[in-house]
N, CA, C and O atoms as a GROMACS GRO file, in nm:
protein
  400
    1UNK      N    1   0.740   0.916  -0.700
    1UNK     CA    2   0.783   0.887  -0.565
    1UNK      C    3   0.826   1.012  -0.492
    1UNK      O    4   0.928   1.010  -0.424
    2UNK      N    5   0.764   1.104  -0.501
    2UNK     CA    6   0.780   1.244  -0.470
    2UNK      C    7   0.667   1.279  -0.351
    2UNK      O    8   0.550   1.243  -0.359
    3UNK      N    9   0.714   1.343  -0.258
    3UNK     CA   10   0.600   1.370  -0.114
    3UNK      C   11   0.475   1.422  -0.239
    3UNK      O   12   0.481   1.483  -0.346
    4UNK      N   13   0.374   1.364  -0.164
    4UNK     CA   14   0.267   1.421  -0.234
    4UNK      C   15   0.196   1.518  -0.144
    4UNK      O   16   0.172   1.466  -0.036
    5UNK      N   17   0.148   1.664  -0.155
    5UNK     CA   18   0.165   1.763  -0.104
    5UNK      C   19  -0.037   1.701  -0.075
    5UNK      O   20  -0.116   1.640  -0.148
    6UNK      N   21  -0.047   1.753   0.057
    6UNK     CA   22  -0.152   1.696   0.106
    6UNK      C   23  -0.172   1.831   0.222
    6UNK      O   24  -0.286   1.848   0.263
    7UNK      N   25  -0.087   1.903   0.262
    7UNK     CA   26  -0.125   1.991   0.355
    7UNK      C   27  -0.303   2.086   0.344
    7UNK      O   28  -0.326   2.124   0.230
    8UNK      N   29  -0.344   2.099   0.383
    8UNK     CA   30  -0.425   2.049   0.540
    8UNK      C   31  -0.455   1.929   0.567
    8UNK      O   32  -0.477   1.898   0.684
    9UNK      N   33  -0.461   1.848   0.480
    9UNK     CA   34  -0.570   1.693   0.459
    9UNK      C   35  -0.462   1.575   0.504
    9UNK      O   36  -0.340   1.555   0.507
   10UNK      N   37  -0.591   1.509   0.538
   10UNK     CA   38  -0.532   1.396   0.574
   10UNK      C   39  -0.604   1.259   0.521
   10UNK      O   40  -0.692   1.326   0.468
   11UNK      N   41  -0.640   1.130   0.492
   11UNK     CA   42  -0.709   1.082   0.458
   11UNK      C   43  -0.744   0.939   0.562
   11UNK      O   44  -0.683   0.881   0.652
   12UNK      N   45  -0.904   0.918   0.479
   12UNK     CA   46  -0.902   0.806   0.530
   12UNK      C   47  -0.933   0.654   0.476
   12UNK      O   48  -0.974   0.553   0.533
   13UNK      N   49  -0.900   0.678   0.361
   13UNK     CA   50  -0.902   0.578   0.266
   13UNK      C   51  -0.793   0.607   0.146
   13UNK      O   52  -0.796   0.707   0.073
   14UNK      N   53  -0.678   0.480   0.137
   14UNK     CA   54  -0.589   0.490   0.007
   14UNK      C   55  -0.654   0.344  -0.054
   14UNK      O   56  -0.673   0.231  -0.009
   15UNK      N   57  -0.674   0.408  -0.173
   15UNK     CA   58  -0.687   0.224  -0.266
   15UNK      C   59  -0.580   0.221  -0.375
   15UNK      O   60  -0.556   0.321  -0.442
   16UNK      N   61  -0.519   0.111  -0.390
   16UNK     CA   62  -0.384   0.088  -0.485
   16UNK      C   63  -0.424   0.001  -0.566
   16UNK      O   64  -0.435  -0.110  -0.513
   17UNK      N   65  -0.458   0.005  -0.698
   17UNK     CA   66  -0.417  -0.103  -0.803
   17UNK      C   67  -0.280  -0.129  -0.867
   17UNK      O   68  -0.229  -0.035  -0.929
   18UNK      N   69  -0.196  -0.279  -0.858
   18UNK     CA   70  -0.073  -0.253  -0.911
   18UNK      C   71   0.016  -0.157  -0.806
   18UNK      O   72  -0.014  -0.039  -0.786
   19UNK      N   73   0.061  -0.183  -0.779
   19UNK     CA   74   0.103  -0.083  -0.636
   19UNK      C   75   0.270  -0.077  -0.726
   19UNK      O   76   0.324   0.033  -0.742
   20UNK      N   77   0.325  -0.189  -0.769
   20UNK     CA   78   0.433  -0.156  -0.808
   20UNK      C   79   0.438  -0.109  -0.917
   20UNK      O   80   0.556  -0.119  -0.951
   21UNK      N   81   0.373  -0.056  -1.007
   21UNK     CA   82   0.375   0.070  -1.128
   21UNK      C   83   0.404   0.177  -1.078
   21UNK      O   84   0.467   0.262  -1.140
   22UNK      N   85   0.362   0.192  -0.957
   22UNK     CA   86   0.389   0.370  -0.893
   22UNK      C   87   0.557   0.409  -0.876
   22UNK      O   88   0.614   0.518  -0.882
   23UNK      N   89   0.611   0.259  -0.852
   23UNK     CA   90   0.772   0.289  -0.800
   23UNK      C   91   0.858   0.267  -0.914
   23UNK      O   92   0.980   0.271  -0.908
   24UNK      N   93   0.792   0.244  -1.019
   24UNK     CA   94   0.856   0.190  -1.104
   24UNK      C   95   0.849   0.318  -1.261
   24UNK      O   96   0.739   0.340  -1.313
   25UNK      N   97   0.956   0.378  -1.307
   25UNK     CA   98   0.902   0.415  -1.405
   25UNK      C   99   0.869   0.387  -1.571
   25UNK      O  100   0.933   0.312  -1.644
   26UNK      N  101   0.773   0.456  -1.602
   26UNK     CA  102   0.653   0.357  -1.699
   26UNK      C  103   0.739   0.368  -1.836
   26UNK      O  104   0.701   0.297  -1.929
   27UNK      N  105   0.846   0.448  -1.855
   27UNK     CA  106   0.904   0.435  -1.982
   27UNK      C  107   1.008   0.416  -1.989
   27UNK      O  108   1.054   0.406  -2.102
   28UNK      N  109   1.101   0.403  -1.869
   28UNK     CA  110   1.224   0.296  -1.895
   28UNK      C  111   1.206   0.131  -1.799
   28UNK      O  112   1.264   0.024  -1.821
   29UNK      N  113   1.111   0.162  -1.701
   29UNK     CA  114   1.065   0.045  -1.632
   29UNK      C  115   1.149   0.061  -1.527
   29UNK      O  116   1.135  -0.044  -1.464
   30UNK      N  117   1.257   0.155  -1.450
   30UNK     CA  118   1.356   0.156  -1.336
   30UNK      C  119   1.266   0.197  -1.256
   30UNK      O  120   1.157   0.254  -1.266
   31UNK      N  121   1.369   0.134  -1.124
   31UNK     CA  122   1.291   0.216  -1.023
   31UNK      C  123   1.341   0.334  -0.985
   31UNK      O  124   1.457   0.374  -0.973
   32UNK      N  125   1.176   0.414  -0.956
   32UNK     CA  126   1.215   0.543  -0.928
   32UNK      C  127   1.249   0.547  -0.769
   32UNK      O  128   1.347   0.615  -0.735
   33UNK      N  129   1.192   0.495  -0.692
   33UNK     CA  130   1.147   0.444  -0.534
   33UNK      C  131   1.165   0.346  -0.473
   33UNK      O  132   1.134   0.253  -0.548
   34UNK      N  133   1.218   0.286  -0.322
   34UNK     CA  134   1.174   0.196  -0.325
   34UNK      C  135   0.986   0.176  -0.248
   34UNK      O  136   0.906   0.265  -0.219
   35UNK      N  137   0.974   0.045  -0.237
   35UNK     CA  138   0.828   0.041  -0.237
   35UNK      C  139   0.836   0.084  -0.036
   35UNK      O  140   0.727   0.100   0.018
   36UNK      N  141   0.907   0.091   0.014
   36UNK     CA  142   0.941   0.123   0.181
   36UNK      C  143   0.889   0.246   0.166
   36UNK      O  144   0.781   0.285   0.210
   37UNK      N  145   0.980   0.319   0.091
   37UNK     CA  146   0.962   0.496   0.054
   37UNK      C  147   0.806   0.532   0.032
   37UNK      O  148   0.747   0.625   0.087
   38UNK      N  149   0.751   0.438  -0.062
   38UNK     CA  150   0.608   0.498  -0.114
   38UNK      C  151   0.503   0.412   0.014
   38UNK      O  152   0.380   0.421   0.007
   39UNK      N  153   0.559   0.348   0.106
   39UNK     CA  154   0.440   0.302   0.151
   39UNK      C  155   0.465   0.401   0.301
   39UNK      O  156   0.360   0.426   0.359
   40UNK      N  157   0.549   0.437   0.344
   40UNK     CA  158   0.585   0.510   0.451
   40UNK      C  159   0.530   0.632   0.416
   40UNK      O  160   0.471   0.697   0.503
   41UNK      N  161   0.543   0.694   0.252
   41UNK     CA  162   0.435   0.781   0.232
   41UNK      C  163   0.319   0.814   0.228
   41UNK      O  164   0.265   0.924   0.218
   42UNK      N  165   0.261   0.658   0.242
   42UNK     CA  166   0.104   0.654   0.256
   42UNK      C  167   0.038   0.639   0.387
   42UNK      O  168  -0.082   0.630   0.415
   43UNK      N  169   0.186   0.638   0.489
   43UNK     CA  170   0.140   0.616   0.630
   43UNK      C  171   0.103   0.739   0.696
   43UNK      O  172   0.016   0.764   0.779
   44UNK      N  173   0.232   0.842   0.612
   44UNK     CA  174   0.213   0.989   0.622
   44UNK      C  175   0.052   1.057   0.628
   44UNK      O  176  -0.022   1.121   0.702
   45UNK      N  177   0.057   0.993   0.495
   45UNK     CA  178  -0.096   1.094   0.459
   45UNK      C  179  -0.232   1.016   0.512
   45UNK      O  180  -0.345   1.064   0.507
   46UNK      N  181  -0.200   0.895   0.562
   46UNK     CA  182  -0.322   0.821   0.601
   46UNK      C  183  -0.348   0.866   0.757
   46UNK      O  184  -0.264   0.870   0.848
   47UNK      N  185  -0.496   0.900   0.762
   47UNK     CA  186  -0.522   0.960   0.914
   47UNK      C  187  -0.485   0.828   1.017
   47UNK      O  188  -0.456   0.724   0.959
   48UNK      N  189  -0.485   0.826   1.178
   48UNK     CA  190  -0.478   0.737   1.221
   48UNK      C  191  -0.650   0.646   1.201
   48UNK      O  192  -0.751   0.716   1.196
   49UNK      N  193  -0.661   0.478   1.192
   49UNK     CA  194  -0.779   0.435   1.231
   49UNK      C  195  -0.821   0.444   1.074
   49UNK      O  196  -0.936   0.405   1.054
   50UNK      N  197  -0.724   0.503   0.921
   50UNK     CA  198  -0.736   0.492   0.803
   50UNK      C  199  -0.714   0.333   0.755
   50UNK      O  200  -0.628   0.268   0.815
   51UNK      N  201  -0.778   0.280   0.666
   51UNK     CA  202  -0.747   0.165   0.547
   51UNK      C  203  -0.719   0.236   0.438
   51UNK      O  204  -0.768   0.336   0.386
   52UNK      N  205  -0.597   0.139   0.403
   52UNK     CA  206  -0.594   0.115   0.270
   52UNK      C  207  -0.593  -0.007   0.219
   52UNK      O  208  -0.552  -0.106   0.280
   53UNK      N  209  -0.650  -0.006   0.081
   53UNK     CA  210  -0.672  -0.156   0.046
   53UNK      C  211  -0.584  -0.141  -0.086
   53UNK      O  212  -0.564  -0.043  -0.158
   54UNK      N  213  -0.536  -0.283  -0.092
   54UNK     CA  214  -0.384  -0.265  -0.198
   54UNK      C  215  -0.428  -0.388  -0.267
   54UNK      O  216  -0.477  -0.475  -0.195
   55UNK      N  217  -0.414  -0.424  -0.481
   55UNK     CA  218  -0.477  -0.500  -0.472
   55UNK      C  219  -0.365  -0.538  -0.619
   55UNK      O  220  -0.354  -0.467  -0.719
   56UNK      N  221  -0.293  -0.669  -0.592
   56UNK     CA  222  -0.223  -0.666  -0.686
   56UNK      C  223  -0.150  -0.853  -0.657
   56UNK      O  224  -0.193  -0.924  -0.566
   57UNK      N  225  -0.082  -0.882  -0.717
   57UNK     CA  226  -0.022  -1.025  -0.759
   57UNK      C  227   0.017  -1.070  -0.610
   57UNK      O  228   0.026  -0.984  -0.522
   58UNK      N  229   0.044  -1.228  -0.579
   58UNK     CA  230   0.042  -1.242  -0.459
   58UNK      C  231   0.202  -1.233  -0.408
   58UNK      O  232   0.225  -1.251  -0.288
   59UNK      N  233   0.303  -1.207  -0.493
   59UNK     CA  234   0.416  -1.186  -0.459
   59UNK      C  235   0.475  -1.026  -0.359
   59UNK      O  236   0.552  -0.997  -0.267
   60UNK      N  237   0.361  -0.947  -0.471
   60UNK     CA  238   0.342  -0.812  -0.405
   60UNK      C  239   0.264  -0.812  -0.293
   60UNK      O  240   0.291  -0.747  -0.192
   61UNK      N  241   0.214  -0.850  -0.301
   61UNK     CA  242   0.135  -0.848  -0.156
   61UNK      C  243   0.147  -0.885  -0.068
   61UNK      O  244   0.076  -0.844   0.025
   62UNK      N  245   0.258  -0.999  -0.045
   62UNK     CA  246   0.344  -1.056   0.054
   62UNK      C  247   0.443  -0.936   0.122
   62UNK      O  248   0.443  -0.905   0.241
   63UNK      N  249   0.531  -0.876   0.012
   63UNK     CA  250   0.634  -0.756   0.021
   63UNK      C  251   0.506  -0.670   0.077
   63UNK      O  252   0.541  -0.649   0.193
   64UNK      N  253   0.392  -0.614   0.062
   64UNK     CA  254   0.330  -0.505   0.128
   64UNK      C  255   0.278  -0.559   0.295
   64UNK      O  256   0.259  -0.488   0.394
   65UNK      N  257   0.268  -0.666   0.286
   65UNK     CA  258   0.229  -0.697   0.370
   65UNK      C  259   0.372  -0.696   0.492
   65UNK      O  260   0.348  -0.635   0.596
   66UNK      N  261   0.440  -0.727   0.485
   66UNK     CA  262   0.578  -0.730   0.576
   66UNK      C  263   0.602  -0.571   0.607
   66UNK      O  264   0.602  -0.530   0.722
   67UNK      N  265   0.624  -0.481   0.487
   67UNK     CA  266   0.607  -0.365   0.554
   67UNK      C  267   0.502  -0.329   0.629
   67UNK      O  268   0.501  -0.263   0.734
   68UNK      N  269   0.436  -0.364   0.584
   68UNK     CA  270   0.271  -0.281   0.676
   68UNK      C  271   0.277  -0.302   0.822
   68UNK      O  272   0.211  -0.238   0.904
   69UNK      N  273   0.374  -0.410   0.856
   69UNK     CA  274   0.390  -0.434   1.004
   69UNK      C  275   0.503  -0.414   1.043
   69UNK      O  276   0.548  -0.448   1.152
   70UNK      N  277   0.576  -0.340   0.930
   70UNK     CA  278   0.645  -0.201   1.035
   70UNK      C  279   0.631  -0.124   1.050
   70UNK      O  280   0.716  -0.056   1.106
   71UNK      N  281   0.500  -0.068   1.006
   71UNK     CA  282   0.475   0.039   0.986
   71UNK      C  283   0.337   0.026   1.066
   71UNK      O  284   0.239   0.091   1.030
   72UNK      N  285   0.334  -0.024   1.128
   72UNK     CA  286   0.218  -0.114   1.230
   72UNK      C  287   0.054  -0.055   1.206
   72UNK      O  288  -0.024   0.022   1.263
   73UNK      N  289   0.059  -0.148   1.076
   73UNK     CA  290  -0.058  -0.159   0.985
   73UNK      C  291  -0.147  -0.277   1.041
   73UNK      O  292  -0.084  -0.382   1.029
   74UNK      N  293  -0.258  -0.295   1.092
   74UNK     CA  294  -0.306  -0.448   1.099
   74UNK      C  295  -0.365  -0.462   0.966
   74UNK      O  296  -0.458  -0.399   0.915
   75UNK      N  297  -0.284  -0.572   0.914
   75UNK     CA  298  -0.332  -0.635   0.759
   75UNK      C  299  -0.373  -0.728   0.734
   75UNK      O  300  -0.309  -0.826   0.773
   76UNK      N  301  -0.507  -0.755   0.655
   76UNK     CA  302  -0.518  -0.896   0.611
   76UNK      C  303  -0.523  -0.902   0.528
   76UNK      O  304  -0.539  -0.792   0.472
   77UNK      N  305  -0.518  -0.998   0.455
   77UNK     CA  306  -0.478  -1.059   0.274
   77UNK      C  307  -0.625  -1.154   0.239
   77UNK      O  308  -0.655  -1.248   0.311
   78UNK      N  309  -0.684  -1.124   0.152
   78UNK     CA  310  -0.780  -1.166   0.069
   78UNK      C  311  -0.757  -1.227  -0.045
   78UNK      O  312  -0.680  -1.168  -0.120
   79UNK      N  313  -0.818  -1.366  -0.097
   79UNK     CA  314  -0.794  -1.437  -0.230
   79UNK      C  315  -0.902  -1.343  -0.303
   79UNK      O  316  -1.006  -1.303  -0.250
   80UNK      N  317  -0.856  -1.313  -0.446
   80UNK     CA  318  -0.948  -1.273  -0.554
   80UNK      C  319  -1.050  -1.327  -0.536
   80UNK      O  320  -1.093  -1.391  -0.440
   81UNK      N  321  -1.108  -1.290  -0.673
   81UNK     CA  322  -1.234  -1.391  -0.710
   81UNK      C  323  -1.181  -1.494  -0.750
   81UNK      O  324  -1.060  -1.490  -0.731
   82UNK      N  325  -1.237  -1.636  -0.824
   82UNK     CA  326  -1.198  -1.739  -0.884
   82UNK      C  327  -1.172  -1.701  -1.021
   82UNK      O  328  -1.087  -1.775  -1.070
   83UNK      N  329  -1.217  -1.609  -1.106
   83UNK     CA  330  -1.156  -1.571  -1.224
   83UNK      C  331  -1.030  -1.519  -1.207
   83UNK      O  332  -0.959  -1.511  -1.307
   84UNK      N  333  -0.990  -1.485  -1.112
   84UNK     CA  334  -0.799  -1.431  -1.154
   84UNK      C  335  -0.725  -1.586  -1.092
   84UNK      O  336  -0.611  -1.581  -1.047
   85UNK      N  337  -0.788  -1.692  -1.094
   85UNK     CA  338  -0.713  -1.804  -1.101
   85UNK      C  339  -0.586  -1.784  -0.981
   85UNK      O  340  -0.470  -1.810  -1.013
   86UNK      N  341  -0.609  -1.751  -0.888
   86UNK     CA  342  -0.465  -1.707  -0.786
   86UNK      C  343  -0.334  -1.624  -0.852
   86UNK      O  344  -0.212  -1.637  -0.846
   87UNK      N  345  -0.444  -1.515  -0.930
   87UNK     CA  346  -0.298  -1.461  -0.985
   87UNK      C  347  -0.323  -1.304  -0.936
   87UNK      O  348  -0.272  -1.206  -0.992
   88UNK      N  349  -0.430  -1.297  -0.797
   88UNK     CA  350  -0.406  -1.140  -0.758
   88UNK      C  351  -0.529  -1.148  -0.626
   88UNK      O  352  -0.644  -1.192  -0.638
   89UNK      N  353  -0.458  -1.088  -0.491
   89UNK     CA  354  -0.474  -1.111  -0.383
   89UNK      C  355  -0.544  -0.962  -0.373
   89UNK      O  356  -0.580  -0.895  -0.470
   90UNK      N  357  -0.554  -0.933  -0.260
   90UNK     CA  358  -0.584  -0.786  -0.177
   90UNK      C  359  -0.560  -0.780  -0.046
   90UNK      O  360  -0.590  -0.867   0.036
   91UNK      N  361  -0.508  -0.680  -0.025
   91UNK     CA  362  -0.494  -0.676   0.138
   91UNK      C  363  -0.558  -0.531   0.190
   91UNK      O  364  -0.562  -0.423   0.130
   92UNK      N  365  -0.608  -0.566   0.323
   92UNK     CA  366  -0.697  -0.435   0.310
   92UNK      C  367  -0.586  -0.401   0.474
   92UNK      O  368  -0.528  -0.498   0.523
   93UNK      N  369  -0.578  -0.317   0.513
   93UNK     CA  370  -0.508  -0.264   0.589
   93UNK      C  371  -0.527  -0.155   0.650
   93UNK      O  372  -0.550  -0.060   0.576
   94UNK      N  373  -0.525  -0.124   0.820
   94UNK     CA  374  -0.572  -0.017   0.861
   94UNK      C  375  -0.469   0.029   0.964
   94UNK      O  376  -0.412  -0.046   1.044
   95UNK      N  377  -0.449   0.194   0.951
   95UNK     CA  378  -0.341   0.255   1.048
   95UNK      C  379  -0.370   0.200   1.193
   95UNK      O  380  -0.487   0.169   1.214
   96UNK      N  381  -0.312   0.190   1.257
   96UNK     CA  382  -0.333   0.172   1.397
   96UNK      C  383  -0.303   0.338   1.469
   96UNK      O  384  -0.229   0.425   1.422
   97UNK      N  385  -0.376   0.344   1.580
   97UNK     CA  386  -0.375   0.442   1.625
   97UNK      C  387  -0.245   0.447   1.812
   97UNK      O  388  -0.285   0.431   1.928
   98UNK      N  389  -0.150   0.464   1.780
   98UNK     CA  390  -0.054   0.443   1.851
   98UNK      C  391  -0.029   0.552   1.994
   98UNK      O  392   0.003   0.671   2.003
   99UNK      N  393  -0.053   0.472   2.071
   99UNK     CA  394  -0.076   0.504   2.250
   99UNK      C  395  -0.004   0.498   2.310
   99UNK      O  396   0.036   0.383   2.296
  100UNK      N  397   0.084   0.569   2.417
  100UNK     CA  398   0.140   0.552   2.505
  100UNK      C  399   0.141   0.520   2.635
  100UNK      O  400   0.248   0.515   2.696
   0.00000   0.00000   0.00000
């Protein structure tokens, strides 16, 4: 949960599997982050008019989804396939490009 050093670049595509492994650390299981912190970081590095697509349980994806629209993401949420039985959504999400 550390700025991830990106200077010159900017992107235009983030893809997340498990999104909450990143905030979480993998050998005591605490959090290192919260998930506000790491997604405000991805707003950083995402160009304007960027997606990211986030693809993980539908509890998480509810929580990404609420931020993303403060962070004034237009998001939509996708059901799996029928093999993950409703046990993992996607939301694909794109920066908005903000005008005055």
């Amino acid at each position: 949960c550390e700025p991830f050093s990106t200077y010159p670049r900017t992107y235009d595509l983030l893809h997340v599997t498990n999104i909450e492994s990143l905030v979480k650390d993998p050998a005591s299981g605490e959090r290192r982050c919260s998930l506000v912190d790491l997604m405000v970081e991805m707003d950083r590095i995402l160009r304007p008019e960027g997606t990211v697509v986030v693809r993980d349980t539908p509890e998480v994806i509810e929580k990404v989804a609420r931020i993303s629209d403060a962070v004034r993401w237009k998001a939509t949420i996708y059901n799996k396939e029928p093999e993950s039985h409703a046990q993992e959504k996607i939301l694909v999400a794109t920066k908005t490009f903000w005008k005055q």
